[in-house]
C-alpha positions in Angstrom: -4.9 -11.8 15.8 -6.5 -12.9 12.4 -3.8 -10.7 10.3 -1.3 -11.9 12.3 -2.4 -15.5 11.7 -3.0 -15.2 7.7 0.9 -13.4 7.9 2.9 -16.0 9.7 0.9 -18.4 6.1 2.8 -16.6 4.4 6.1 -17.2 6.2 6.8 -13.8 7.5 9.3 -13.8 10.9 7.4 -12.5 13.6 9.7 -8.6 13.5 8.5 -8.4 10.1 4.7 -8.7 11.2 5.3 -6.1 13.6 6.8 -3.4 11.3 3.8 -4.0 8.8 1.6 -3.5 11.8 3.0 -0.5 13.0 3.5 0.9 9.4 -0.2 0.2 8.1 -1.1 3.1 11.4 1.1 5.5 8.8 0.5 4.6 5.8 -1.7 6.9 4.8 -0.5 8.3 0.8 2.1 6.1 0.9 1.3 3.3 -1.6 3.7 3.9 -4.6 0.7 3.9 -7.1 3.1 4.8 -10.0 4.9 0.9 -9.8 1.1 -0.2 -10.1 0.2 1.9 -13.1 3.6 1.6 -15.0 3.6 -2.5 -14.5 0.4 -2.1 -16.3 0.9 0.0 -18.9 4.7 -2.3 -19.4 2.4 -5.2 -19.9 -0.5 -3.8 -21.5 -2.7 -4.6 -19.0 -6.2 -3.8 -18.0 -7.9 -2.8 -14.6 -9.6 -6.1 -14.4 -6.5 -8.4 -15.5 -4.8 -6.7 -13.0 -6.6 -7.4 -10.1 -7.1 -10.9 -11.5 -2.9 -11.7 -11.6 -3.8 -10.1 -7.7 -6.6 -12.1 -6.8 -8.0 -9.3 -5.8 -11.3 -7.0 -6.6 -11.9 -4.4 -8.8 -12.5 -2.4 -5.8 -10.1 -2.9 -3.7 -8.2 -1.9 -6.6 -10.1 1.4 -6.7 -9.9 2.3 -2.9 -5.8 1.8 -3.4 -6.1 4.5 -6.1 -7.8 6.5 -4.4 -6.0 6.1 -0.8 -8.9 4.3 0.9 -6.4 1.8 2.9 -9.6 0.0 4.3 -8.6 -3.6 2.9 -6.4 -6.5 4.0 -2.5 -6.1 4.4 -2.8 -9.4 2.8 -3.6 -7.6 -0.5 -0.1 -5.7 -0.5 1.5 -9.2 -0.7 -0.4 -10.7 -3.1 0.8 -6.9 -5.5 4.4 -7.3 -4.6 4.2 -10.8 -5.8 2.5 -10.1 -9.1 5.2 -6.7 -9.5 8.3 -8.9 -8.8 9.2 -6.6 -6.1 9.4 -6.6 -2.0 6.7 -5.1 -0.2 8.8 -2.0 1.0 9.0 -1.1 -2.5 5.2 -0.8 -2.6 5.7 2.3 -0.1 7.0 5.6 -0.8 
C-alpha cells in the first residue's frame, strides 16, 4: 500500500500503478543499463553526480548495475526524469 501511496504523489492513474506492479514481478535483466551509461558518458558525468541529479545512492546505483532490483520503484521515476525519457523506455 506504501508504493502505491508514494505513486498516486507522483500523479500516476491508478492502470498505470498496476502495470508497474505487475511488471516489477518480471523485471528481472530488464533495466536498459545502456541509456544510463551513454547519458553519462553524453554529459561527462560521474557515478556520484549521477546518482546525485537522481537523488539516489551510490548503491542503489550499483545494485541496478548489477541487476539487484531490491530498491524502490520510486527510484526508476526519479532516472526517467533525470534521462528526459518515459519510464517504459528504462525497460528493455
Amino acid at each position: 500500500m506504501a508504493i502505491s501511496r508514494s505513486l498516486r504523489q507522483l500523479g500516476l492513474a491508478r492502470g498505470t500503478i498496476l502495470l508497474l506492479k505487475q511488471r516489477s514481478k518480471i523485471m528481472c535483466n530488464t533495466i536498459n543499463k545502456d541509456l544510463i551509461v551513454n547519458f553519462m558518458e553524453d554529459n561527462s558525468l560521474t557515478v556520484s553526480q549521477f546518482c546525485h541529479m537522481c537523488h539516489m545512492g551510490r548503491g542503489v546505483y550499483n545494485k541496478i548495475m548489477r541487476n539487484d532490483y531490491n530498491f524502490y520503484i520510486t527510484v526508476l521515476f526519479r532516472i526517467a526524469r533525470t534521462l528526459g525519457v518515459k519510464i517504459s523506455e528504462l525497460f528493455i
